[in-house]
PyMOL commands that place a pseudoatom at each C-alpha (Angstrom):
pseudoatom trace, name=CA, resn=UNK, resi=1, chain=A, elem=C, hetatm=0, pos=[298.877, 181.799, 183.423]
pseudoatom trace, name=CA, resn=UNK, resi=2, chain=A, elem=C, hetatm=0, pos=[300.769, 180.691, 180.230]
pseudoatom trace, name=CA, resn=UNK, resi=3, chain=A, elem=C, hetatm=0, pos=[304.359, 179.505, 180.406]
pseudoatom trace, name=CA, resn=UNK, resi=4, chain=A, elem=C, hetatm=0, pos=[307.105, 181.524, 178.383]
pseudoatom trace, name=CA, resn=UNK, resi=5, chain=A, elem=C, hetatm=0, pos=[308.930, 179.953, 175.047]
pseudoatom trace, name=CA, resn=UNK, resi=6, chain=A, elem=C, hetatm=0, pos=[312.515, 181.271, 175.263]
pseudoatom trace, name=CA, resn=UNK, resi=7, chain=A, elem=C, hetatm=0, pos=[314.128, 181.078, 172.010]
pseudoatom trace, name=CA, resn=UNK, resi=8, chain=A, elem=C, hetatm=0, pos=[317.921, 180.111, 172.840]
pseudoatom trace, name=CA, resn=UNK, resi=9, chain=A, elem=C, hetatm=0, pos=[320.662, 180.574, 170.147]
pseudoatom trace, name=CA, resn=UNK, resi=10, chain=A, elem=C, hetatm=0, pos=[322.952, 177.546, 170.017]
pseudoatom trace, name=CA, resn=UNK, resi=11, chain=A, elem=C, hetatm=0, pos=[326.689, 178.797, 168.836]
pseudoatom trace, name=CA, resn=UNK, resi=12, chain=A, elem=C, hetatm=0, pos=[328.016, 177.776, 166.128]
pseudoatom trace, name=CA, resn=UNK, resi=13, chain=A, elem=C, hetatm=0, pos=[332.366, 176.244, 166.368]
pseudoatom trace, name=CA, resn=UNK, resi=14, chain=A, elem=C, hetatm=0, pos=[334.265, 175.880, 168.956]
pseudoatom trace, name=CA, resn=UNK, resi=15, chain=A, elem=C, hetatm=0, pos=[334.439, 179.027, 171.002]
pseudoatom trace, name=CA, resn=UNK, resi=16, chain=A, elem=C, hetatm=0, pos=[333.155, 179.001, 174.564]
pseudoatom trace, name=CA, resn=UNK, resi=17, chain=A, elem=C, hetatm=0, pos=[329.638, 179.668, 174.986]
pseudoatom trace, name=CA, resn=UNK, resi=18, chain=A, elem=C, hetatm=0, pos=[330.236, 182.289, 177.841]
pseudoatom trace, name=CA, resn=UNK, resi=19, chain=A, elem=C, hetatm=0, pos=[331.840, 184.250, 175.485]
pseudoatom trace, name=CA, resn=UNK, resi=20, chain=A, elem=C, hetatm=0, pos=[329.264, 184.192, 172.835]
pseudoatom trace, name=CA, resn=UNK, resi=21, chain=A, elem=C, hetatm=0, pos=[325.785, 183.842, 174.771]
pseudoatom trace, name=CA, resn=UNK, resi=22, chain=A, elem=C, hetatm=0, pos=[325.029, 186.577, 177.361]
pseudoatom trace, name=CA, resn=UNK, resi=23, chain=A, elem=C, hetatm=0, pos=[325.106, 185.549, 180.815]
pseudoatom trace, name=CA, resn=UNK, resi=24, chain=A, elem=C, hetatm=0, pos=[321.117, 186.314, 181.419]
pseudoatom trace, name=CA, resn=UNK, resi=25, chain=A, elem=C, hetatm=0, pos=[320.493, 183.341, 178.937]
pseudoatom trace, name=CA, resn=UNK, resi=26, chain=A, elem=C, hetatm=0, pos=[322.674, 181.137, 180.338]
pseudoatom trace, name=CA, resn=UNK, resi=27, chain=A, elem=C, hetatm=0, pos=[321.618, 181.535, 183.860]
pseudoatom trace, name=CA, resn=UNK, resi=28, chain=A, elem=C, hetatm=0, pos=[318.100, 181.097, 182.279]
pseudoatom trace, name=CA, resn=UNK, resi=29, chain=A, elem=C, hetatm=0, pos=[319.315, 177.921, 180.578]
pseudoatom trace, name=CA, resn=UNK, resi=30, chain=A, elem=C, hetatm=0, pos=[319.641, 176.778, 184.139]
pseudoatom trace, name=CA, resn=UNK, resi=31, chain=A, elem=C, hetatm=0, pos=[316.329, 177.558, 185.247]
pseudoatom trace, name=CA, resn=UNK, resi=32, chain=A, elem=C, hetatm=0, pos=[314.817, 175.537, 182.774]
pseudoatom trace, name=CA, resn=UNK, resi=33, chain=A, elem=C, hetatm=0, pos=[313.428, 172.274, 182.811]
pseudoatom trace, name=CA, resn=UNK, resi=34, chain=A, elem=C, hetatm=0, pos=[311.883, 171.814, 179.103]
pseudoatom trace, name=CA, resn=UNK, resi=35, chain=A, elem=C, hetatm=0, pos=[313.470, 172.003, 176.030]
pseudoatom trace, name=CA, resn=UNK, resi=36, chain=A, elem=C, hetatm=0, pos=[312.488, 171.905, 172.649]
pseudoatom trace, name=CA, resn=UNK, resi=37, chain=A, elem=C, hetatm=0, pos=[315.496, 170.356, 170.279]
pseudoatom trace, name=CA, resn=UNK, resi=38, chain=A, elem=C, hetatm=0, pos=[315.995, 169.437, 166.826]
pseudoatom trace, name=CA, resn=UNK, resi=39, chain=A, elem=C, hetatm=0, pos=[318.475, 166.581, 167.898]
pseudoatom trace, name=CA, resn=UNK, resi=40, chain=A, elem=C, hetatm=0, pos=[318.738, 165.064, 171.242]
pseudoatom trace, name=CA, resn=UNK, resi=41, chain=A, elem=C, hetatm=0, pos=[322.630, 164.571, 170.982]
pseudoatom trace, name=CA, resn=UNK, resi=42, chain=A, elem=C, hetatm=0, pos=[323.751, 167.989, 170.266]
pseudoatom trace, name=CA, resn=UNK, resi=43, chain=A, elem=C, hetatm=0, pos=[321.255, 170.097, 172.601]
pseudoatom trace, name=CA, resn=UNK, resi=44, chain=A, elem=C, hetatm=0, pos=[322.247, 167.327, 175.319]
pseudoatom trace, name=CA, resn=UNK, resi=45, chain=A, elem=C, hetatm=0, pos=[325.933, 168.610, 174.911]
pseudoatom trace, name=CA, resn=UNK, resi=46, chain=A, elem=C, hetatm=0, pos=[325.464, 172.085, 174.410]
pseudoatom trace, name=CA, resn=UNK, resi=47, chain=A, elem=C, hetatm=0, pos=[323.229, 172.899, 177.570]
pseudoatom trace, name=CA, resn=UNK, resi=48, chain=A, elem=C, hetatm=0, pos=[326.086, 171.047, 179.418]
pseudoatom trace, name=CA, resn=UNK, resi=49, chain=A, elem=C, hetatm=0, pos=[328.798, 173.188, 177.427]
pseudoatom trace, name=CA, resn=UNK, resi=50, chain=A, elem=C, hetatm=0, pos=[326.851, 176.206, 178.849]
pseudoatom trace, name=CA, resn=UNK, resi=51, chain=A, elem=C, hetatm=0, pos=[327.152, 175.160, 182.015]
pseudoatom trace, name=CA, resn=UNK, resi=52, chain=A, elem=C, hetatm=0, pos=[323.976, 173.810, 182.681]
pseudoatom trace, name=CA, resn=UNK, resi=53, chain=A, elem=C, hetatm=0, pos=[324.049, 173.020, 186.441]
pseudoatom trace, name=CA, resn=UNK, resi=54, chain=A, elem=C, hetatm=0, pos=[321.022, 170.417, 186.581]
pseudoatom trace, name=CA, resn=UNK, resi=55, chain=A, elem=C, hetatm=0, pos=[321.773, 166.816, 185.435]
pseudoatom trace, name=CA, resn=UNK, resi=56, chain=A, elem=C, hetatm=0, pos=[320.673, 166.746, 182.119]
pseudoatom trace, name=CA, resn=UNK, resi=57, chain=A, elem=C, hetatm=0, pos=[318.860, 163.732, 182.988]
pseudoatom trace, name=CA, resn=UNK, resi=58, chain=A, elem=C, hetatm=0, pos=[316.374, 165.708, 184.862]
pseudoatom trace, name=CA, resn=UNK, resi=59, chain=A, elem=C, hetatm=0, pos=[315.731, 167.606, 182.482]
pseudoatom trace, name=CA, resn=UNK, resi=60, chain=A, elem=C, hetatm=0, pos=[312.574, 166.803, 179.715]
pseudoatom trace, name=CA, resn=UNK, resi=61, chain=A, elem=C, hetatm=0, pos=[313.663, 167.144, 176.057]
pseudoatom trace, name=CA, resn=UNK, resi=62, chain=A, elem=C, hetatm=0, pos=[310.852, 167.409, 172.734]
pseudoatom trace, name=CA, resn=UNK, resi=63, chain=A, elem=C, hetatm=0, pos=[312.233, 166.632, 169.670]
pseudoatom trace, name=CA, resn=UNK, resi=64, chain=A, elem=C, hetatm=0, pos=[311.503, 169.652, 167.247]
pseudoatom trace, name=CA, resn=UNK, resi=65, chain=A, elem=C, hetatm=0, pos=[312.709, 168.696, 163.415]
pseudoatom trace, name=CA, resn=UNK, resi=66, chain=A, elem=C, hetatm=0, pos=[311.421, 168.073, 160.065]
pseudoatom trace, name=CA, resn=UNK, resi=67, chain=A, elem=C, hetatm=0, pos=[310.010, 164.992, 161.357]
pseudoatom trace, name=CA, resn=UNK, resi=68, chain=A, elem=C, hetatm=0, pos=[307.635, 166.283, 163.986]
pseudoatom trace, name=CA, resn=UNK, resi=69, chain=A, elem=C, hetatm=0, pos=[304.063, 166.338, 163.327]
pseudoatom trace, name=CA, resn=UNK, resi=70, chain=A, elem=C, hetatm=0, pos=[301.151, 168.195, 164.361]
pseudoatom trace, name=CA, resn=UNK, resi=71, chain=A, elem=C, hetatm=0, pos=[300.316, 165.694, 167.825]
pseudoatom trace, name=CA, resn=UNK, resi=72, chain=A, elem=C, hetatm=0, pos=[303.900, 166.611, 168.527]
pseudoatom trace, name=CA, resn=UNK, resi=73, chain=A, elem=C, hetatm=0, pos=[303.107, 170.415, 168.154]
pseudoatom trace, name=CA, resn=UNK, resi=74, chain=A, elem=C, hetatm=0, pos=[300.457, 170.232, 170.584]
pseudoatom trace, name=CA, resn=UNK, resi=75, chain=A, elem=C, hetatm=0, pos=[302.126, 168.713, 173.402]
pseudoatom trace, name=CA, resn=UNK, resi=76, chain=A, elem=C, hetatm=0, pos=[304.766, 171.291, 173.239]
pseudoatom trace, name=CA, resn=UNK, resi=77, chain=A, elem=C, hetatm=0, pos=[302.075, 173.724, 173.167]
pseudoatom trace, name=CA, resn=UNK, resi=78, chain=A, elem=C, hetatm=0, pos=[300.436, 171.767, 176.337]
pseudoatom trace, name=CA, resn=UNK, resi=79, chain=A, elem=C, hetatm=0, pos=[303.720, 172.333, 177.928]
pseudoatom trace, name=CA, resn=UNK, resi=80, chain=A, elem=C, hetatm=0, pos=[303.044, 176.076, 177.927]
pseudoatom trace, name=CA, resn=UNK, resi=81, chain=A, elem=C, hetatm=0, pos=[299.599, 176.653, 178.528]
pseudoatom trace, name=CA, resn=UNK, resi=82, chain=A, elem=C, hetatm=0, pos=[299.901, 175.052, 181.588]
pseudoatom trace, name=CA, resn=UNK, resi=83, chain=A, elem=C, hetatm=0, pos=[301.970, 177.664, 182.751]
pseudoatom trace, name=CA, resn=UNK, resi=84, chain=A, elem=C, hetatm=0, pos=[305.560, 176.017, 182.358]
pseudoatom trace, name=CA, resn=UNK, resi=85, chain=A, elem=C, hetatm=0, pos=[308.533, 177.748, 180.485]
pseudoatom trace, name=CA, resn=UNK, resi=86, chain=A, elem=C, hetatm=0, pos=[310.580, 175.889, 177.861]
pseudoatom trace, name=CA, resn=UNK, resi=87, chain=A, elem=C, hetatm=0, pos=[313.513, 176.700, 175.648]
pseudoatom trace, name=CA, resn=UNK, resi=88, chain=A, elem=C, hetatm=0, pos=[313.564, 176.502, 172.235]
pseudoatom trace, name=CA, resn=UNK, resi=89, chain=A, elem=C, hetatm=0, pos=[317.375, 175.464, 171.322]
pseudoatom trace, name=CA, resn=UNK, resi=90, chain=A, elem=C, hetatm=0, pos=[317.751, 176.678, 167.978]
pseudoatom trace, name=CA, resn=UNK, resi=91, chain=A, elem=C, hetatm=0, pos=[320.540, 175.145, 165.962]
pseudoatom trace, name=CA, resn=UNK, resi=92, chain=A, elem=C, hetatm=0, pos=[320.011, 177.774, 163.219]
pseudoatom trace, name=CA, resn=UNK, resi=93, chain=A, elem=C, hetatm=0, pos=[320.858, 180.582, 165.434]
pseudoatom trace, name=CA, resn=UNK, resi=94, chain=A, elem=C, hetatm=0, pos=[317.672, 182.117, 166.403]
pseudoatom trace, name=CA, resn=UNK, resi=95, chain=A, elem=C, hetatm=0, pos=[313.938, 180.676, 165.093]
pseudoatom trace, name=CA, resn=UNK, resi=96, chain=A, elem=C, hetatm=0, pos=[313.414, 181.958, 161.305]
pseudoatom trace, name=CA, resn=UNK, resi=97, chain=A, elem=C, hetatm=0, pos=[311.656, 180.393, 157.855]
pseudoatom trace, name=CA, resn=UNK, resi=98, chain=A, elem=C, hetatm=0, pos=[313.721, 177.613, 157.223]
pseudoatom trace, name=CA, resn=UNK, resi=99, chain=A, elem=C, hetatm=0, pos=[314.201, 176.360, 161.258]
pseudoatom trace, name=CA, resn=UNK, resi=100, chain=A, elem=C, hetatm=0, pos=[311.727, 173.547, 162.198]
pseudoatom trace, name=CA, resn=UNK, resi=101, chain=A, elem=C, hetatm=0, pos=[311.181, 175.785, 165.602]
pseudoatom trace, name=CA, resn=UNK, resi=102, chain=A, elem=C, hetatm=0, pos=[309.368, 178.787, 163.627]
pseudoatom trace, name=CA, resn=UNK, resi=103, chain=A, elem=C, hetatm=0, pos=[305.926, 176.677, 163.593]
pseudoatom trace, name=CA, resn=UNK, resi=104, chain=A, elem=C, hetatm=0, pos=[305.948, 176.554, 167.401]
pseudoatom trace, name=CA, resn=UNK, resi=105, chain=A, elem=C, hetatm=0, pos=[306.576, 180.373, 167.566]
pseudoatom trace, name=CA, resn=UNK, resi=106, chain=A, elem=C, hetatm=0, pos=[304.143, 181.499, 165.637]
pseudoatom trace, name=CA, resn=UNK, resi=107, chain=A, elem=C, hetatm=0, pos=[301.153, 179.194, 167.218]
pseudoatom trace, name=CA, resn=UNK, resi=108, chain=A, elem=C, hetatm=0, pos=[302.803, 180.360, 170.862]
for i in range(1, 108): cmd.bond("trace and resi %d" % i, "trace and resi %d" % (i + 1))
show_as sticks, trace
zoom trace
């Protein structure tokens, strides 16, 4: 059986995450162990921001930006069919034209 892609809003400023994200997505945050990011950095900091209770060293991160080709595409794909869920960390709010992630939601 497939995985699931879970398409995670990142907030935007400063206010606290458990305020802005419901508390469904971040205890699924913390059931995750793949994420597709646009930057390393910044995804690395917000998962621990939301509390992520895993050490983000343990967890596998797939760079998802305007720089990502096809080959990369596929192994995020991979990922899924063989039945493992990811998270795709959206830094544009949720997956739409102009967000690198909308390719990989439309071929999942």
């Amino acid at each position: 059986m497939a995985g699931t892609l879970y398409l995670i809003p990142v907030t935007l400023g400063d206010s606290p995450v458990q305020h802005v994200i419901p508390s469904f997505v971040l205890e699924l945050m913390d059931r995750l162990d793949h994420f597709f990011v646009e930057d390393l950095r910044s995804a690395r900091r917000y998962l621990k921001k939301a509390g992520v209770e895993k050490a983000i060293d343990d967890l596998s991160f797939y760079l998802l930006n305007e720089h990502s080709e096809d080959q990369d595409m596929e192994e995020m794909l991979a990922i899924l069919t063989d039945g493992m869920d990811a998270g795709l960390l959206s830094e544009a709010g949720v997956p739409a034209v102009a967000d690198p992630g909308s390719g990989l939601v439309a071929l999942a």
